[in-house]
MDTraj code that builds the backbone (N, CA, C; nanometers):
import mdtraj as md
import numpy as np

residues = "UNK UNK UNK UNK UNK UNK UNK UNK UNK UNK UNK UNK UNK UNK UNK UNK UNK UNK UNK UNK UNK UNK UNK UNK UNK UNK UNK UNK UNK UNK UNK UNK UNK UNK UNK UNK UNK UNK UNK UNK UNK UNK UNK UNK UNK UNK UNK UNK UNK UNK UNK UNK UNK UNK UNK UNK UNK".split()
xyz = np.array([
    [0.0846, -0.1171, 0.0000],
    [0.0000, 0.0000, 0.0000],
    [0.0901, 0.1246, 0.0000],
    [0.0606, 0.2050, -0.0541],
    [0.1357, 0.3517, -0.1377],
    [0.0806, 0.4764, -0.0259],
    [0.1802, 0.5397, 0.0702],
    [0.0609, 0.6635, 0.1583],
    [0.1267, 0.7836, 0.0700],
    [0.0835, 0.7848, -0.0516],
    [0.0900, 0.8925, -0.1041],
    [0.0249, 1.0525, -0.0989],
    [0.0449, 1.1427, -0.0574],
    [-0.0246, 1.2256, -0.0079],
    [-0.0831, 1.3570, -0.1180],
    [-0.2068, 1.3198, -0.1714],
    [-0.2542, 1.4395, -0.2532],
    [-0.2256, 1.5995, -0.1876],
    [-0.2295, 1.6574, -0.3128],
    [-0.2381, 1.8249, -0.2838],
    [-0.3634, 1.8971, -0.3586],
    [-0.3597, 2.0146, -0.3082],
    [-0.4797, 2.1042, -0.3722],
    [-0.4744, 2.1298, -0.5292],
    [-0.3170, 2.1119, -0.5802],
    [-0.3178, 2.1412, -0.6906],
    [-0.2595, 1.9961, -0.7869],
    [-0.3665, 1.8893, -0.7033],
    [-0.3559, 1.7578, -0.7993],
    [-0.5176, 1.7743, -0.7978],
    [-0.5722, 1.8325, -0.7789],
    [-0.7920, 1.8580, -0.7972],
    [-0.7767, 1.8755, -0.9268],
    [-0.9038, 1.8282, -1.0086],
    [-0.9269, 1.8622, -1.0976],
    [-0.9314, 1.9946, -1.1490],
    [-1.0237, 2.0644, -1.0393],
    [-1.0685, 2.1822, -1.0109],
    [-0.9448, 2.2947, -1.0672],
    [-0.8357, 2.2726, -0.9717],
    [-0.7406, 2.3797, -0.9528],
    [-0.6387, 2.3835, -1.0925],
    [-0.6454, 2.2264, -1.0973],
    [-0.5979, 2.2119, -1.2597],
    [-0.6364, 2.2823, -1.3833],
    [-0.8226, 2.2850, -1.3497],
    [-0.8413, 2.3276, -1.4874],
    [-0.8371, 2.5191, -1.4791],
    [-0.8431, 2.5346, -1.3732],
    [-0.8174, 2.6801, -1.3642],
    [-0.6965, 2.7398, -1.3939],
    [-0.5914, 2.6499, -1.3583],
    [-0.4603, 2.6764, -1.3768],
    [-0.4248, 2.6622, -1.5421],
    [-0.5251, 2.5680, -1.5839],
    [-0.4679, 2.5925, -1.7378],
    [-0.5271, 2.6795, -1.7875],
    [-0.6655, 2.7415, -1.7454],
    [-0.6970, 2.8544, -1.8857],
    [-0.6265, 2.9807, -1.8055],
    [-0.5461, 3.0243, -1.6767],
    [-0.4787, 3.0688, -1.7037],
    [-0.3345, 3.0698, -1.7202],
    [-0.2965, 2.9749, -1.7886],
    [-0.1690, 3.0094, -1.8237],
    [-0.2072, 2.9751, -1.9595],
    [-0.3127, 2.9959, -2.0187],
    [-0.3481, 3.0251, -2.1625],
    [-0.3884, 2.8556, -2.2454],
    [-0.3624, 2.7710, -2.2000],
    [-0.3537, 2.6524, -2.2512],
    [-0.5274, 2.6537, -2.2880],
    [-0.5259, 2.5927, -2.4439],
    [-0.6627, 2.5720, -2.4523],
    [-0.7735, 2.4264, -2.3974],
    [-0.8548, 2.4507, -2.4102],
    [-0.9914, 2.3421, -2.3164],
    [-0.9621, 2.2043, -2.3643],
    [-0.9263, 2.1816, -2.4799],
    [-0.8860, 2.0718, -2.5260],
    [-0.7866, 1.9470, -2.4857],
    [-0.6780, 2.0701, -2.3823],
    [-0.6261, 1.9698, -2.3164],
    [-0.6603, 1.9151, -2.1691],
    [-0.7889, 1.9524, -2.1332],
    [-0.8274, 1.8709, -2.0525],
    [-0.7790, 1.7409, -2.0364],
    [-0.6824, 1.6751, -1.9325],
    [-0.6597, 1.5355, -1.8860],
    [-0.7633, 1.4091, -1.8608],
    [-0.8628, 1.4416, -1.8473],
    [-0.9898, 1.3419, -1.8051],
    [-1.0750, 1.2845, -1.8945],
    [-1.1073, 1.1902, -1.8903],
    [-1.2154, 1.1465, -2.0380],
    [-1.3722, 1.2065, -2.0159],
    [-1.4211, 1.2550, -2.1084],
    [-1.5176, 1.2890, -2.0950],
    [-1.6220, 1.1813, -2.0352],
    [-1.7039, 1.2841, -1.9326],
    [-1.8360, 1.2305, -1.8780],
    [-1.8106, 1.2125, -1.7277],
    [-1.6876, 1.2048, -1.7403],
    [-1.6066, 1.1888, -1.5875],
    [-1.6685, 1.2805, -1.4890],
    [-1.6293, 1.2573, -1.3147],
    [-1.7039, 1.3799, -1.2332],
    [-1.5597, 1.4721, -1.2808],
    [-1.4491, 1.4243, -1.3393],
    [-1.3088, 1.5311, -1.3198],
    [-1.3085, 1.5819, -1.4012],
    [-1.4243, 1.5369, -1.5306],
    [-1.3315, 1.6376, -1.6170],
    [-1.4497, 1.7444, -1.6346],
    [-1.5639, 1.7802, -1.5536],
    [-1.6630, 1.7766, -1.5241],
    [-1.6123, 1.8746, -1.4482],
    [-1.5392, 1.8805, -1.3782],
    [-1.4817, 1.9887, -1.2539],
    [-1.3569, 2.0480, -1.3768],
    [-1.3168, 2.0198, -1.3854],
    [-1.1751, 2.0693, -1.4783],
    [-1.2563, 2.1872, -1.5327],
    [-1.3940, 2.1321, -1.6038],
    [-1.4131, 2.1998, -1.7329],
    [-1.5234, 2.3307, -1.6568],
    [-1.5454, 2.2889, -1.5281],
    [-1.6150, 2.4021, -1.4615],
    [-1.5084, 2.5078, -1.4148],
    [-1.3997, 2.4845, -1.3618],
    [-1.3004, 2.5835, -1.3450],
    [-1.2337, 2.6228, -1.4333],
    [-1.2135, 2.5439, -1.5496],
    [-1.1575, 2.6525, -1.6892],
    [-1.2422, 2.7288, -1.7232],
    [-1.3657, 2.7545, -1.7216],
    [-1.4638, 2.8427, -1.7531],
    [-1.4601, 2.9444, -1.6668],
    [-1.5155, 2.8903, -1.5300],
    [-1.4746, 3.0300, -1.4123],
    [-1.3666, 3.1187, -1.4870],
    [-1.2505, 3.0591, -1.4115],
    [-1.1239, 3.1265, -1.4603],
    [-1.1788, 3.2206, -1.5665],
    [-1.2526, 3.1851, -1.6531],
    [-1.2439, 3.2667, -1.7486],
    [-1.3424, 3.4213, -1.7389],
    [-1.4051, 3.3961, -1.6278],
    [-1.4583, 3.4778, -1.5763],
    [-1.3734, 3.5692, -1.4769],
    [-1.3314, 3.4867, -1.3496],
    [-1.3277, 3.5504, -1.2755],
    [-1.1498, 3.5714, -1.2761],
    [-1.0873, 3.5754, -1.3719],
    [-0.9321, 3.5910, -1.4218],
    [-0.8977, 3.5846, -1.5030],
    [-0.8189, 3.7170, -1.5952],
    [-0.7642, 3.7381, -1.6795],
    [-0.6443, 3.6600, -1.7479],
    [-0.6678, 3.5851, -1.8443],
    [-0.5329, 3.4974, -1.8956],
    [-0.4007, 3.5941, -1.8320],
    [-0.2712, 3.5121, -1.8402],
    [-0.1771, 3.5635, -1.7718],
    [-0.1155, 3.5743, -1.9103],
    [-0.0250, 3.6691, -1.9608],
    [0.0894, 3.6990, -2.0703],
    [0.1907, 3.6319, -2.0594],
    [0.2296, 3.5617, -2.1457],
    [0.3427, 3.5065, -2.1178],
    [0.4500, 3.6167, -2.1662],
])
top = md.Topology()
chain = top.add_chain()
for i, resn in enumerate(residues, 1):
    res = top.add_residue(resn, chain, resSeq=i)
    for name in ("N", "CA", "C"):
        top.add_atom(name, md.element.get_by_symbol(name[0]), res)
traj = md.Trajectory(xyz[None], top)
């Protein structure tokens, strides 16, 4: 047995926020569709897109 210890920024959630801002497009969502993750991914890349301005690279 593995006591591997998750973080906030292994969530789907924080993931998908983190990619629309650092500009990456929706497509690369990690999760297969229909999933509850990619389901969350694809709810926080949207936020983000609301509530934060892409970052410039």
């Amino acid at each position: 047995m593995t006591n591997v210890q998750a973080t906030a920024s292994d969530s789907p959630f924080i993931q998908g926020r983190n990619a629309r801002l650092y500009g990456k497009p929706a497509s690369e969502c990690p999760y297969p569709e229909g999933s509850e993750e990619h389901a969350g991914w694809m709810q926080a890349y949207e936020e983000a897109a609301v509530s934060d301005p892409p970052e410039k690279p």
